[in-house]
LUMNUTI-22466 format. One record per residue: x, y, z of N, C-alpha, C in turn. Coordinates in Angstrom, 2 decimals. Layout:
% LUMNUTI-22466
       n.x       n.y       n.z      ca.x      ca.y      ca.z       c.x       c.y       c.z
         X         Y         Z         X         Y         Z         X         Y         Z
...
% end
This chain:
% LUMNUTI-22466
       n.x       n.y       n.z      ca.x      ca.y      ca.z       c.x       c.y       c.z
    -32.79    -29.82     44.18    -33.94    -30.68     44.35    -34.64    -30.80     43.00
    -34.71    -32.00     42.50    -35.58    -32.24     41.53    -37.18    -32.38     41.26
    -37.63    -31.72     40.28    -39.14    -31.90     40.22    -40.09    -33.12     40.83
    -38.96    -33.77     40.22    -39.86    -35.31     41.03    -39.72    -35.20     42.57
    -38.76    -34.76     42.92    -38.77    -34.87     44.47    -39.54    -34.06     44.83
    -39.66    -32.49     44.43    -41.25    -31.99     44.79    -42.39    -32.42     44.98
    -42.50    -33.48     43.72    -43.81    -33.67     43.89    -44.02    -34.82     44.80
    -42.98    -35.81     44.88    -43.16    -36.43     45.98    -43.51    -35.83     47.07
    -42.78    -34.86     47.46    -43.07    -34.43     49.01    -44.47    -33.99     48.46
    -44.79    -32.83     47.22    -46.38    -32.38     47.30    -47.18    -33.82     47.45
    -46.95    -35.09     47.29    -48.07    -35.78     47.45    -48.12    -36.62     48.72
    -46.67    -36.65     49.51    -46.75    -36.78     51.14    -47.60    -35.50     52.12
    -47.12    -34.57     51.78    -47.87    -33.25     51.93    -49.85    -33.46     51.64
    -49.72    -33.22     50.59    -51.75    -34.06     50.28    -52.47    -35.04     50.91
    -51.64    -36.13     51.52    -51.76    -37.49     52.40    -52.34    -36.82     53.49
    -51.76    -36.28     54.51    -51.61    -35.65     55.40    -52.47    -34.89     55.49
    -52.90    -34.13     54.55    -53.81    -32.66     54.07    -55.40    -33.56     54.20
    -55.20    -34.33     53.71    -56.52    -35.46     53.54    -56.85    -36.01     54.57
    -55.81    -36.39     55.92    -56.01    -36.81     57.00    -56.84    -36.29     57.57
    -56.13    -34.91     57.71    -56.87    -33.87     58.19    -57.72    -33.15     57.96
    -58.55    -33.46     56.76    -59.90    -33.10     56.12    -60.66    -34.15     56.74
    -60.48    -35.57     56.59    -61.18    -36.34     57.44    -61.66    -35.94     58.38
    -61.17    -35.95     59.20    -61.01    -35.79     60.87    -61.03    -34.23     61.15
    -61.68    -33.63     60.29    -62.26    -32.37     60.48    -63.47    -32.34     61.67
    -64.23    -32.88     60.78    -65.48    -32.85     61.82    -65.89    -33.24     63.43
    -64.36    -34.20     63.96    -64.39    -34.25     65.19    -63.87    -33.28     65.35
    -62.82    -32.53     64.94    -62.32    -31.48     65.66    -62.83    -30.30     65.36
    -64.11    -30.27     65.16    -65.09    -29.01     65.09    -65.60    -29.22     66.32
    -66.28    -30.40     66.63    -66.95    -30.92     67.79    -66.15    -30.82     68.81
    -64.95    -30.85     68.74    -64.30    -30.93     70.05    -63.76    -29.10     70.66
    -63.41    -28.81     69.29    -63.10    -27.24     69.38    -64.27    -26.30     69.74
    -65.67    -26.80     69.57    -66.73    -26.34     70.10    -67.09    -26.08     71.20
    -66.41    -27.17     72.25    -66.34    -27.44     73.46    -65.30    -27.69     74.14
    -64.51    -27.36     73.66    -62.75    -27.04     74.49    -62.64    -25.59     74.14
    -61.04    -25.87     73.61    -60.44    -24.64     74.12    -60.55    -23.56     72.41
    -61.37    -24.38     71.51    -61.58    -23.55     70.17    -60.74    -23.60     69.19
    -59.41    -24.85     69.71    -58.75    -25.41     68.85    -58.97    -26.33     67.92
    -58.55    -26.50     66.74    -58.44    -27.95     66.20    -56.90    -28.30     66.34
    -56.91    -29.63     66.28    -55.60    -30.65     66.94    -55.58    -31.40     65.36
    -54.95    -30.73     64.69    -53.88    -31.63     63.39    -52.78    -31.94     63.57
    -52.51    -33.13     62.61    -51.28    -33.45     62.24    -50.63    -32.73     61.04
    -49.13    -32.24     61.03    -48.04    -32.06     60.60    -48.52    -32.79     58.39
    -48.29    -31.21     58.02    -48.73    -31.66     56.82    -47.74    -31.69     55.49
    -46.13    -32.05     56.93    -44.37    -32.04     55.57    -44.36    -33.19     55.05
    -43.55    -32.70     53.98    -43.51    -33.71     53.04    -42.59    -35.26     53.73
    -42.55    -35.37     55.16    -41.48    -36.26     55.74    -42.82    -37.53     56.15
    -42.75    -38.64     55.17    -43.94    -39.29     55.68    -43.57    -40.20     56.79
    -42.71    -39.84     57.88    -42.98    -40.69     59.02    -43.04    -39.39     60.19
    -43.28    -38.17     60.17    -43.70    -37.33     60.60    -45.08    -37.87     61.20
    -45.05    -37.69     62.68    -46.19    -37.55     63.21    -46.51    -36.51     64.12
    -46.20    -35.01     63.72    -46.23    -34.39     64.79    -47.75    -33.59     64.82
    -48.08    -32.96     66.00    -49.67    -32.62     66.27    -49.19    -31.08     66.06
    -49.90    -30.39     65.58    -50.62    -28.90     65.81    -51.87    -28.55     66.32
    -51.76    -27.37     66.69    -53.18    -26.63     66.85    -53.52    -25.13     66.21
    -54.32    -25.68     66.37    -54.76    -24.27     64.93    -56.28    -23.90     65.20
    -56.72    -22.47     65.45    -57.78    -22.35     65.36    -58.93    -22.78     63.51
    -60.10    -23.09     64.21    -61.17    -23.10     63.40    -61.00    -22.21     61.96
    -60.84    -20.96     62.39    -60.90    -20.08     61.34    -59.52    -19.78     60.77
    -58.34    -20.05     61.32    -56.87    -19.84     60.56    -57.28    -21.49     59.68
    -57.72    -22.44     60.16    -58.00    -24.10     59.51    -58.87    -23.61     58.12
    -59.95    -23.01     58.22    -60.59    -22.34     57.44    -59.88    -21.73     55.68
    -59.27    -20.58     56.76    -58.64    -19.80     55.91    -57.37    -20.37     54.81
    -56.73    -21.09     55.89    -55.41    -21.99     54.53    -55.79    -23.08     53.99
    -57.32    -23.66     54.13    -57.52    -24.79     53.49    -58.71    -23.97     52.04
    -58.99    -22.42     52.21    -59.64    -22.28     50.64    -58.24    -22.09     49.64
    -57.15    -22.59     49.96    -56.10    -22.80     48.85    -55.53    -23.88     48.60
    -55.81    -24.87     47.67    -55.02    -25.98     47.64    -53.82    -26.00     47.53
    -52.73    -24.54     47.52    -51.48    -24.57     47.47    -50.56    -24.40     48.90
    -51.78    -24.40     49.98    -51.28    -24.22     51.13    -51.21    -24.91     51.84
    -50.11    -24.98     52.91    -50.39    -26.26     53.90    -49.75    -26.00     55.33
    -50.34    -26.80     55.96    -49.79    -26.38     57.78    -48.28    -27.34     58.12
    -47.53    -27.00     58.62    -46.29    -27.84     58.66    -45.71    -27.22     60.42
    -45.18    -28.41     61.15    -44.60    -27.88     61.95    -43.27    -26.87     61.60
    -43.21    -25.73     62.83    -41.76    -24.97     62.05    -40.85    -25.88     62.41
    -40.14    -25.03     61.05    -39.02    -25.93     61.31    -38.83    -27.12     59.81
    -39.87    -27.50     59.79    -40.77    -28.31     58.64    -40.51    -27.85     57.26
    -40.34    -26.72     57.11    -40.53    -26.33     55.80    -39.62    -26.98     54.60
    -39.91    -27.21     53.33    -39.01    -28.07     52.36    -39.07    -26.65     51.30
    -38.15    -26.02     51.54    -37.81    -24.96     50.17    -36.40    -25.98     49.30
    -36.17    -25.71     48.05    -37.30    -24.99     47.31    -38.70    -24.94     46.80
    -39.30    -26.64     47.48    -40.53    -26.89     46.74    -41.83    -25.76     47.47
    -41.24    -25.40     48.57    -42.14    -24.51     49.08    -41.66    -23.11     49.77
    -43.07    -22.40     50.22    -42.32    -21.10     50.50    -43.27    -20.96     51.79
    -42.64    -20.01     52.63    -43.34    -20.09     54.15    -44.14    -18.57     54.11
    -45.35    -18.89     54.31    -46.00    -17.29     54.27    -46.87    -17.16     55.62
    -46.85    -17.72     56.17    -47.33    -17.21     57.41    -47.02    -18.35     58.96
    -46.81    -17.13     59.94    -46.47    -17.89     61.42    -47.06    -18.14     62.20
    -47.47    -19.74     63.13    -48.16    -19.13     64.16    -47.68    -19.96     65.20
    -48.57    -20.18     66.40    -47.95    -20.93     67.65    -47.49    -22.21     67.61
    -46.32    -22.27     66.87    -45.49    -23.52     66.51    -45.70    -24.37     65.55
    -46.37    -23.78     64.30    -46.57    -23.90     63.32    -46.19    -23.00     61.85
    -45.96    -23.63     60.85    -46.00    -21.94     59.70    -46.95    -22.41     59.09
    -47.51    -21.74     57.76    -48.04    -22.15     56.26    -47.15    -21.95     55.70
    -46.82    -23.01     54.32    -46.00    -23.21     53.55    -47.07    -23.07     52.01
    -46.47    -22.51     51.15    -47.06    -21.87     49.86    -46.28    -23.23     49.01
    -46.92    -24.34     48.02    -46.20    -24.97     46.98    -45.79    -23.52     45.87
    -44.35    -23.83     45.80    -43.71    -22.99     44.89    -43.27    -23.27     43.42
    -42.76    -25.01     42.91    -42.42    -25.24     41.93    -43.67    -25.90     41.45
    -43.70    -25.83     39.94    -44.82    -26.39     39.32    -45.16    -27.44     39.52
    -44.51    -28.51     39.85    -44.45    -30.51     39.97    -45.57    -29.80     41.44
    -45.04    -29.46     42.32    -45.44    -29.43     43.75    -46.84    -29.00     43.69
    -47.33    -27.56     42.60    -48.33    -26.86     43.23    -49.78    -27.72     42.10
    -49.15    -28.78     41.11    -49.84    -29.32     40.38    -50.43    -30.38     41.26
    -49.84    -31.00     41.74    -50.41    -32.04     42.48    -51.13    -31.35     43.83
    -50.78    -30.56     44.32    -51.52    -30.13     45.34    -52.54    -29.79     45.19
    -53.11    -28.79     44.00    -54.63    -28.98     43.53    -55.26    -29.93     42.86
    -54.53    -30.88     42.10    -55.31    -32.32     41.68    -55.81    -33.09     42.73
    -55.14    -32.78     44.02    -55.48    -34.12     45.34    -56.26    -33.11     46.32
    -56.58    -31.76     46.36    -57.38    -31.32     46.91    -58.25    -31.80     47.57
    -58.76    -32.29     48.55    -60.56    -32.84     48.66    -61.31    -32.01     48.83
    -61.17    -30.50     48.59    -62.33    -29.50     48.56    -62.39    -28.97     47.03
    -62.06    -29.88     46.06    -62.14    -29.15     44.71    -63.09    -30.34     44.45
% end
């Protein structure tokens, strides 16, 4: 896999990441008063991917103070540009691993 193709996927990956920064704040409101979930979309580098997750408030929290991290359905994962560091209910986090990938992932941040 070539650099450029990393960073492509890191900036299909950021798209996605951004979606779901948007549309944060309904799903605070809604996780407030349901079941304490937030309901995202799928954050792989495959841009006709539309698949949903759920993820609590505070795991949403926790992998979004890293701009090198991202939520991906399993299964999802694109090594070598990334690396999988944590599991959860039908979801992983994926770590950007090559430089092209983890550069763009903090330039397109929307919490930097």
């Amino acid at each position: 896999m070539t650099e450029d193709s990393k960073a492509r996927i890191g900036l299909n990956e950021a798209l996605f990441r951004e979606v779901n920064e948007r549309i944060e704040d309904l799903n605070r409101g809604l996780a407030a008063v349901s079941d304490g979930m937030m309901h995202i979309v799928c954050e792989c580098g495959d841009g006709e991917c539309v698949e949903q997750l759920s993820v609590s408030v505070s795991v949403y929290e926790r992998v979004r103070s890293d701009p090198t991290h991202f939520f991906v359905k399993a299964g999802h994962e694109r090594p070598p540009a990334e690396v999988v560091i944590a599991e959860g209910d039908g979801y992983t986090v994926v770590r950007k691993q090559s430089p092209a990938a983890e550069r763009v992932a903090r330039d397109t941040d929307p919490r930097s």
